[in-house]
C-alpha positions, 0 to 999 in steps of 0.5 A: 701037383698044383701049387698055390701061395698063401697070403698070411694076415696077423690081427693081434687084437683078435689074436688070430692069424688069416691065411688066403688064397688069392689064386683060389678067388680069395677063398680064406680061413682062420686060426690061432695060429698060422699052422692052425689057419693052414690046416683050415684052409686046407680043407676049405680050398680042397671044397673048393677045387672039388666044387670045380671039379664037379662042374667041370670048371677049370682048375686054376694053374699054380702059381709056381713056375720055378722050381721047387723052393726051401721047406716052408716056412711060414712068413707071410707067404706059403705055398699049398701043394694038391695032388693030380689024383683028386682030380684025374680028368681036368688036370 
């Protein structure tokens, strides 16, 4: 599986919480929650490795190196966890 961090703004004016993925050319979402811009980014960062896939770029390597941490927790830092099978050919 690959790992990547996730990099978590609040913005209490708009009452929205930006999860990135500085690994993933920055690739960003939203929610109202930091659950919901989570689940949002999900989907945005799954397009986006199956972008590369397809053209048969590299798949950028996990930014974890040690082992594997403490349940997530969600402050500020979070890691993504994608499977190997989605992308058997380049991983």
């Amino acid at each position: 599986m690959r790992w990547y961090r996730v990099v978590f703004e609040t913005y209490p004016a708009s009452k929205r919480v930006t999860a990135k993925l500085p690994t993933l050319n920055n690739t960003a979402d939203y929610g109202t929650t930091a659950e919901e811009a989570v689940a949002n980014l999900r989907v945005l960062a799954q397009g986006f490795l199956d972008v590369l896939h397809n053209r048969t770029e590299p798949i950028p390597p996990s930014d974890r190196t040690g082992p594997a941490p403490a349940p997530p927790r969600l402050r500020g830092y979070y890691e993504l966890q994608f499977r190997r099978d989605r992308h058997p050919p380049l991983w």
